[in-house]
Structure formats: C-alpha cells, structure tokens
C-alpha positions in Angstrom: -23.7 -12.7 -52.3 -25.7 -13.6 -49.2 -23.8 -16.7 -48.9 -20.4 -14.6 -48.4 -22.0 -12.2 -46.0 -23.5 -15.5 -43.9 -19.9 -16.8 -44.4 -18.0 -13.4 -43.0 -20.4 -12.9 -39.9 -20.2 -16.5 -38.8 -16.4 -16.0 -39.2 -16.2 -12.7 -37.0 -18.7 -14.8 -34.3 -16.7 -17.4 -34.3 -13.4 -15.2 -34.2 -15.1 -13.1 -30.7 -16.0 -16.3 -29.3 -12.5 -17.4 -29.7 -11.5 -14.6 -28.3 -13.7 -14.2 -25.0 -12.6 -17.9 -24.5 -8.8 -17.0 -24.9 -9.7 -13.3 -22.1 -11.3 -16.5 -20.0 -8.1 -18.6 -20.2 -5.7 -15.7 -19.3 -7.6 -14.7 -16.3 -7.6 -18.2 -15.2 -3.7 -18.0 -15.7 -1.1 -17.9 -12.6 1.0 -14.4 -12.6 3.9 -16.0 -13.9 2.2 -17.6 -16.8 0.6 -14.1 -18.0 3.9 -12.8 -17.9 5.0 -15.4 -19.8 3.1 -14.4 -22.2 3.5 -11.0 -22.3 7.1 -12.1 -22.7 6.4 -13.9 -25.7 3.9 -11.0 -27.4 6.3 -8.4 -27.0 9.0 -10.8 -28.6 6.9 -10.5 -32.0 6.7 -7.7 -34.5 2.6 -8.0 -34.1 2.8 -7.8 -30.6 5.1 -4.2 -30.5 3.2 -2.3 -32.9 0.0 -2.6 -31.0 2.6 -0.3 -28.4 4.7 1.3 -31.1 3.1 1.8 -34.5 5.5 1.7 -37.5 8.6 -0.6 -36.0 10.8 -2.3 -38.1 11.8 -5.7 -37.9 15.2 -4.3 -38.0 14.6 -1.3 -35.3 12.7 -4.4 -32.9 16.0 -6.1 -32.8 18.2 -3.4 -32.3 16.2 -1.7 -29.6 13.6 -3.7 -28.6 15.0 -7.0 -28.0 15.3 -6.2 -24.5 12.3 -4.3 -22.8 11.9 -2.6 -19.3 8.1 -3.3 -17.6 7.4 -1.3 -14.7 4.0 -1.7 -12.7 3.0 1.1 -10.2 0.0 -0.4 -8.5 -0.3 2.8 -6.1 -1.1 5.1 -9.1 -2.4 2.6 -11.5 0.4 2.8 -13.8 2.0 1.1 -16.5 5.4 1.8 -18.1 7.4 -0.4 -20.7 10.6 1.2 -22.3 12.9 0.1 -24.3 16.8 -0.7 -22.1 18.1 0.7 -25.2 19.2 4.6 -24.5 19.2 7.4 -26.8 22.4 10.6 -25.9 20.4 11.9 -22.8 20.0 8.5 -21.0 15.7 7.9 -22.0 14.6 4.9 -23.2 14.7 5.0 -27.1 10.7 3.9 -27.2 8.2 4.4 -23.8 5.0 3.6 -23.5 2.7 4.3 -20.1 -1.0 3.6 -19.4 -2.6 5.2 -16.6 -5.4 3.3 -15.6 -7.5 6.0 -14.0 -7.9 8.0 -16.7 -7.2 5.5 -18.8 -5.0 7.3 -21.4 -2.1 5.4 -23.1 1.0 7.6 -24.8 3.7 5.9 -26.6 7.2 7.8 -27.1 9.7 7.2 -30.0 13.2 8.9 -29.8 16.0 8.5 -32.4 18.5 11.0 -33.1 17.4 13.7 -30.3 14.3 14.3 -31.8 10.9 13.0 -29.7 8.0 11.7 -30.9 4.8 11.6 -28.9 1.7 9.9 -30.2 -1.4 9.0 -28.1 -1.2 5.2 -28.4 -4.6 3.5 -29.7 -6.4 0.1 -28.8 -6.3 -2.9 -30.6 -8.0 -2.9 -34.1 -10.2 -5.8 -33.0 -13.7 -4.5 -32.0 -15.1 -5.3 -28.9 -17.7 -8.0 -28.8 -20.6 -7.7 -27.0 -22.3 -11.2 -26.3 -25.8 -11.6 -25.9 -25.9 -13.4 -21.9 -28.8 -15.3 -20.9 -31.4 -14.0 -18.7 -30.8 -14.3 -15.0 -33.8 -15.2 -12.4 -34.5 -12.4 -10.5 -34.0 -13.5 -7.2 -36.1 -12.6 -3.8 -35.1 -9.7 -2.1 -34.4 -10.2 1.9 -35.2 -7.1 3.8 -31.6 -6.8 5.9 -32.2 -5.0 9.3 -29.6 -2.4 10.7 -27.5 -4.3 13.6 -26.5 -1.9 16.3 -23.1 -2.0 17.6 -22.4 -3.1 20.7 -19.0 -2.1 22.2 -17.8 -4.4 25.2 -15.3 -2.6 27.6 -13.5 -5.1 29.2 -11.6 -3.8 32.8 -8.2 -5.3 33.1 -7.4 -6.3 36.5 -4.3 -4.6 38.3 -1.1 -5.1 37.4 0.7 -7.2 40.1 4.4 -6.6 41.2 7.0 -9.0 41.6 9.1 -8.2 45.2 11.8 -8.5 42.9 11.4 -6.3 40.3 13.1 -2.9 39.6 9.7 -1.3 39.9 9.1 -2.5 43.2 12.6 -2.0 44.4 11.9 1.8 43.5 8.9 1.6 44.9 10.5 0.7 48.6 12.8 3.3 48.1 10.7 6.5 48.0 8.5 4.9 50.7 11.6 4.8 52.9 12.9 8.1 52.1 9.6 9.4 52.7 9.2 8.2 56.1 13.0 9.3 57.1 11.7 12.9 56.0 8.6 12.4 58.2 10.6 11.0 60.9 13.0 14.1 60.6 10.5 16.8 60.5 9.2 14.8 64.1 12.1 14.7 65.6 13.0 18.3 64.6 9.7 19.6 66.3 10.6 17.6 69.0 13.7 18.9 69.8 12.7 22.8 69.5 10.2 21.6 71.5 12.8 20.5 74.0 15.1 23.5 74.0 11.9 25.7 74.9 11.7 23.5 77.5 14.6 23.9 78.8 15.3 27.4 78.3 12.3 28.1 80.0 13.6 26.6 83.1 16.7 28.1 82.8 15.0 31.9 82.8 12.8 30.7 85.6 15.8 29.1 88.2 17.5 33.0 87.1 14.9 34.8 87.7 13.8 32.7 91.5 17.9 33.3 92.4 17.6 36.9 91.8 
C-alpha cells in the first residue's frame, strides 16, 4: 500500500515538473510558434472542452473546425467563437476571458436557445514548487536627485532679404513712412495757406 502511494506522488511530481518545464518552454516561444500551438490545441476534442464542456466529436467538426480568436489588449480581453452562425448571425459557441477580473464565460447556442455557463480552469492542480533560498542582498541607501531643468535661449531668428516675410516686412515700413510723410506735408501746407492768407488780409487791410 505504501509502495503505491510512493509510486502515485512521485508520478504527480514528476507530472508538475513536466509541466512547469513545458509553461518554461512556451514562454521561451516566438508569437507565432504559441499560436501555432493554440492552433493545434483547439484542433483536438481535449483541447475544446477545456473552453466548451460537453462537445461532440461530431458538433467539433461541424462547428468548430474553424474558430474566430480576437485579442483586445486595451481591455484585457479574450474572445474565441466559433465562424459557424446560428439564425441571428452569433457565433454558435463564444467564449471571453477578461483578464482584469479574471472571469471566463463560455456560450453554447443551437436551435435559438442560449446557453451560458461560467467556464472553469483546467482540472490539473496548480503546483507549487519549493524554490531555493535566495541570499539576502545589501541594501544601498539611494539618495533623492533633484531635478535640474536647463532653459536653453534660442538665438533670433534671421531673415533672408528674399523671403516673403521680409518682403512684407519692407512693405508696411514703406507704407508707414508715406503716411508719415503725408501727415508732414499736410501740416505743412495748412501751414502755408495761413501764411498766405495772412498776407493777403494784411496787403487788404494797408490798401484800405
């Protein structure tokens, strides 16, 4: 009796090792070849009812042959569907994981009735392995650095003679010296027509 107990924990060891190896492995994997393998999982009976519980070889090959995966990695979300259809255009069979909360929710629909089930883990148990103590390293006393902001003054902008800037420029100093020219020459000349209107009241009034 103790032999088969010895013999069924070293078997569930050795299956958690094997399995932390195989989580090692897939991390280590490029994006392609994890959705390879996806590929592959969801293309066995096994691998759909750990999504869908209770599907049929038969029901995997009529609807589930070909399968939608959607990946929202704003929200945290996970969809696969089924790209069969039921009457009111859904996928046949949905599932959706929302890693923030992390809930799961698998969806069946056949002959316009809906079935909702809250989806489950795996049946495999996590393992927890026993890690090997770490060396408590020295702390280093880290010291607040103040900020230093440089302001840099950019020098002024020089124009080119033959820009359209400094074309416009010319013309607004012209125009304003024409309208300071005017305004001289205007005070000028009234200046000039008192002038001579007071000579003309004085010659009248010496003939009279």
């Amino acid at each position: 009796m103790k032999q088969q107990i010895d013999s069924e924990i070293e078997r569930r060891v050795n299956e958690a090792v094997a399995a932390n190896e195989a989580s090692g492995e897939f991390k280590n994997l490029m994006v392609y070849q994890k959705l390879k393998d996806i590929m592959a999982d969801l293309g066995t009976n096994q691998g759909i009812h750990q999504l869908w519980k209770d599907v049929s070889p038969e029901e995997q090959a009529q609807y589930l042959s070909k399968i939608n995966i959607s990946f929202d990695t704003e929200n945290g979300m996970i969809e696969v569907s089924s790209k069969a259809l039921d009457t009111h255009d859904k996928p046949i069979y949905d599932w959706k994981f929302d890693s923030g909360i992390g809930s799961m929710s698998s969806v069946r629909r056949e002959h316009d009735h809906e079935e909702i089930a809250p989806s489950t883990p795996t049946d495999a148990a996590p393992v927890t392995t026993a890690a090997a103590p770490v060396a408590s390293e020295p702390q280093v006393a880290v010291k607040p650095v103040t900020e230093v902001k440089t302001i840099s003054k950019t020098p002024a902008k020089k124009l080119d003679p033959n820009s359209p800037e400094w074309q416009d420029m010319e013309m607004q100093r012209d125009i304003a010296f024409k309208i300071v020219y005017f305004f001289i020459g205007f005070i000028a000349m009234t200046f000039g027509l008192l002038y001579a209107y007071y000579k003309i009241d004085q010659k009248a009034q010496e003939e009279e």
